[in-house]
N, C-alpha and C positions, 0 to 999 in steps of 0.2 A: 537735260539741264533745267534749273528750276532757280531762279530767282524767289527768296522767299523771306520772310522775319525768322529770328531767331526762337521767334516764342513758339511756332509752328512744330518743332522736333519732336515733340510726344507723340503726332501725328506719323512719323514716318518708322518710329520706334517698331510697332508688330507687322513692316510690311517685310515682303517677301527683298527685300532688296538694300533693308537694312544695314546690313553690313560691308556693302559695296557703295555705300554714299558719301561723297566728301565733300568739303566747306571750302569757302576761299570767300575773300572778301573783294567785291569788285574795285577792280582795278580801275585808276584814273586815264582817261581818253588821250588824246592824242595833243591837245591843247591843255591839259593839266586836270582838265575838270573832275573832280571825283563824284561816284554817286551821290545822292542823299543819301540818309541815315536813314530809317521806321524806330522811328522814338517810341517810347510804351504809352499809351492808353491814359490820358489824363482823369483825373479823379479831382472832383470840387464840390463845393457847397454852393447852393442857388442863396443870393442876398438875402431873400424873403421864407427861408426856410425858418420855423418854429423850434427845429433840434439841432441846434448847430454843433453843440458840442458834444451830443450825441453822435452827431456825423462826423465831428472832429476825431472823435475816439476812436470809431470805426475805421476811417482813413489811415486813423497811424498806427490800429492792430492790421489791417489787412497788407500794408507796404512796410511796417516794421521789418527787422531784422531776425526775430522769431520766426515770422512766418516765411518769409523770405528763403531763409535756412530748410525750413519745414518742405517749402515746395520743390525747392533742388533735392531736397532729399527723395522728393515722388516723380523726379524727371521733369519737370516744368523749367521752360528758363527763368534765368535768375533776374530780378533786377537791382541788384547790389555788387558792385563792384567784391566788396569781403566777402559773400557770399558765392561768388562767382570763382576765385581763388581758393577756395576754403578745399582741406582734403574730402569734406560730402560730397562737392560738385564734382571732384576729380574720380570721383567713383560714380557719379550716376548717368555724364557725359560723357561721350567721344571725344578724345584728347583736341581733336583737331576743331571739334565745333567750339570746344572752350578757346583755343586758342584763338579764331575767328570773331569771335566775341567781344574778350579782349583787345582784339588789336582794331578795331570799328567803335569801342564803348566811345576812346575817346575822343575819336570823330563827329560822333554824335552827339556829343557835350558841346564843342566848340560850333557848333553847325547853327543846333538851335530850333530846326525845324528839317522837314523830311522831304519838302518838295517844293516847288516852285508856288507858291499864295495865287491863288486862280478862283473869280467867282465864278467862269462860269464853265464850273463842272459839265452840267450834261452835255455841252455844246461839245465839250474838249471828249468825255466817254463815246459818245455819237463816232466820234473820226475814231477813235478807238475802235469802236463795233465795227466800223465800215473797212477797216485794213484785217481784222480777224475775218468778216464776210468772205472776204475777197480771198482769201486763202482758203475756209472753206469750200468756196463756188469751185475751187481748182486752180485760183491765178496762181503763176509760177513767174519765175524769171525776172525778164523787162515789163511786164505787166504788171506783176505785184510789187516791184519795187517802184516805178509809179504810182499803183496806190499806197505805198507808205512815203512817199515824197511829197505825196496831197494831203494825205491827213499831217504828215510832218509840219507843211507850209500851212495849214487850217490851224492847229494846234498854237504856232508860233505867233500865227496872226491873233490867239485870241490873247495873249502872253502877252504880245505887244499892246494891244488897247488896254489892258491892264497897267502896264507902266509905264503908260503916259505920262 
């Protein structure tokens, strides 16, 4: 199983297991909570840039609906709802990865963002390395679930000093 973005699919398109692959959209926890969303990749203009409208043009041939169409047409995922519907996309995707798409797009409109607002990243990726170690080295069981109940409670602590 693989938790991953949507945009990733081109990647698993020539492997051997291809056709054995299915979608689903994670399911909300036991208290309601539903995952995040992975929003697409922001595109912007720096204030003090000299070609703005150069870069404006750019911005809205490469996220148009031209191109957009274009890329579903070569297997990329879409970021266009119309384009996503469209009979191109129902041919170039797996019915059920479109349909997963769909039913997450508009989760991730009302959402707004994709995870939890945290400066301090590497502190939080550290307890991440350190529960992948641990598994690694061979911990199983009551020991690695210990170490992900530390990095858990490391992680939540740094969460909390954030929203203070």
């Amino acid at each position: 199983m693989r938790f991953d973005a949507s945009s990733n699919l081109p990647f698993f398109i020539d492997t051997p297991v291809w056709e054995d692959i299915g979608y689903f959209a994670l399911p909300a926890g036991p208290s309601g909570h539903a995952s995040y969303a992975v929003p697409a990749w922001g595109l912007g203009i720096h204030t003090n840039s000299q070609n703005k409208d150069a870069a404006w043009e750019f911005i809205s041939w490469v996220i148009g609906k031209e191109m957009d169409q274009h890329a579903a047409g070569q297997g990329l995922a879409t970021l266009r709802n119309s384009t996503s519907m469209s009979p191109a996309a129902a041919a170039a995707f797996p019915q059920e990865w479109l349909d997963t798409v769909r039913e997450t797009r508009g989760f991730a409109l009302t959402k707004g963002y994709d995870r939890p607002f945290m400066t301090a990243v590497p502190e939080a990726r550290m307890q991440v390395g350190l529960l992948i170690t641990a598994a690694i080295e061979g911990k199983t069981g009551a020991e690695l679930q210990a170490a992900a109940d530390e990095s858990n409670a490391q992680i939540q602590e740094l969460l909390n000093e954030e929203y203070k």
